[in-house]
C-alpha positions in Angstrom: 0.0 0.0 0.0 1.4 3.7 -1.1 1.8 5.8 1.9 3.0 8.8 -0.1 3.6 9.8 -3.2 6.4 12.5 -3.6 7.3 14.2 -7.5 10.2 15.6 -8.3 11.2 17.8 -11.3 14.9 16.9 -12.8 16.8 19.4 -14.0 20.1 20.1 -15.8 22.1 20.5 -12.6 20.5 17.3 -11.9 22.5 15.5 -14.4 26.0 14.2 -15.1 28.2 15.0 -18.3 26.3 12.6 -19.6 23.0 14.1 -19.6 21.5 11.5 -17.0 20.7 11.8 -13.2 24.2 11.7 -11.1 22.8 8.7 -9.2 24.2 10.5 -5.3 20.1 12.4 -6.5 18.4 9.4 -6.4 19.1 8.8 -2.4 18.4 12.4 -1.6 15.5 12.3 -3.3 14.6 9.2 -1.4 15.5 11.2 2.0 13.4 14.0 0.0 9.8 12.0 0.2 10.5 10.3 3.6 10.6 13.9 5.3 7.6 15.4 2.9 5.8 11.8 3.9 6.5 13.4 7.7 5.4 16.8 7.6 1.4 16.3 8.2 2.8 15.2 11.9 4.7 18.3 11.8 7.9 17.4 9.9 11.1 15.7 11.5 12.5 18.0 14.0 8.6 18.7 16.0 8.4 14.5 15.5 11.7 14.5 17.2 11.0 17.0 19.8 7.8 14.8 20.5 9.1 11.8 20.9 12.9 12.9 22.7 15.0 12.0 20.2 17.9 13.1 17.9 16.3 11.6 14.9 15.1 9.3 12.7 18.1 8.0 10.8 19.1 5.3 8.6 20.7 2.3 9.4 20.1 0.3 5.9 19.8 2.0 2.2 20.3 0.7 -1.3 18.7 1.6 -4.5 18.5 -0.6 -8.2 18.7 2.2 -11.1 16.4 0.3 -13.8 16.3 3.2 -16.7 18.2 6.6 -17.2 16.2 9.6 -15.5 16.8 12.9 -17.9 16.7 16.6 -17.7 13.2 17.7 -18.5 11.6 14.1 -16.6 8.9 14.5 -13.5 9.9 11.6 -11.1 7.3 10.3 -9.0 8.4 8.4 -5.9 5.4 5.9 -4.0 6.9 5.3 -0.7 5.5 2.2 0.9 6.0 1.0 4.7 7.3 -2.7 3.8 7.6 -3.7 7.7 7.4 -2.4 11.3 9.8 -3.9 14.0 10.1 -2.8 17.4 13.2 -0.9 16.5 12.7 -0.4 13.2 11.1 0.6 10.0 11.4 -1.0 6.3 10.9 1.1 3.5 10.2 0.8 -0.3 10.5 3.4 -3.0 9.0 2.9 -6.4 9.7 5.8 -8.8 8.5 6.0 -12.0 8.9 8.4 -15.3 5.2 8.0 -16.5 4.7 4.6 -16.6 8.3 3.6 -17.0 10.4 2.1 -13.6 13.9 4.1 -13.9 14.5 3.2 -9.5 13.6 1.1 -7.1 14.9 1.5 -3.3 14.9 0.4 0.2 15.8 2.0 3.9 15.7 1.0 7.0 15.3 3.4 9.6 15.4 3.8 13.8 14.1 6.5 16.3 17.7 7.4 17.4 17.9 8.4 21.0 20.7 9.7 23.3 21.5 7.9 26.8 23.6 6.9 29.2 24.9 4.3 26.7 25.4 6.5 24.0 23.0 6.4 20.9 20.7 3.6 20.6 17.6 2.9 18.6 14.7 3.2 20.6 11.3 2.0 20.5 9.0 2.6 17.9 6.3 2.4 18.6 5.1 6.2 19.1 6.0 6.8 16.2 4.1 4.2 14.4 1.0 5.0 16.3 1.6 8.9 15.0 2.0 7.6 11.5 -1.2 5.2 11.7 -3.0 8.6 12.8 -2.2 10.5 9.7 -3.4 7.3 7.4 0.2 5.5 7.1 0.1 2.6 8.2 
């Protein structure tokens, strides 16, 4: 089930010498519709604030490029919630150039919090009851 959909617009300075996306794009882009998925619940930092702690960061991230994204393409990214665990989240990224695949890509991310121990991943289950609110589930 698509959580959120997020487009983006690709541009020259988007692209290598050789007129395609410089791939380094393709994750921020990723990072791009996980925070825009966020903001309904008041974007990262107030989800931070909310739940005391330092962020929700990535522990797992790879992408498969399946067909060259150009200048002048709209990118539309379907984020999906793949799994919940107690300490983390599986992500899936589908993005498309009409009805062509040109990426697939997966993260795995953790509520990072700060204690005694140092940073650890905390539990997350606040935050999946937040997300559930707004309709991701």
């Amino acid at each position: 089930m698509d959580v959120h959909i997020f487009s983006q617009p690709v541009t020259f300075g988007d692209c290598d010498p050789a007129g395609i996306v410089f791939y380094p794009n393709v994750f921020r882009w990723v990072d791009a519709a996980f925070h825009d998925c966020l903001r309904p619940a008041g974007g990262h930092a107030a989800i931070c604030r909310r739940l005391g702690a330092v962020g929700l960061g990535l522990i797992d991230v790879n992408a498969r490029f399946r067909s060259p994204i150009l200048d002048g393409d709209r990118v539309d990214l379907r984020l999906s919630i793949e799994s919940w665990g107690q300490r983390s989240v599986s992500l899936a990224y589908r993005a498309c150039v009409g009805d062509k695949l040109v990426f697939e890509a997966r993260e795995v991310r953790a509520l990072f919090i700060k204690g005694d121990a140092g940073m650890t991943a905390g539990d997350l289950s606040p935050f999946r009851e937040m997300m559930e609110r707004q309709g991701h589930g």
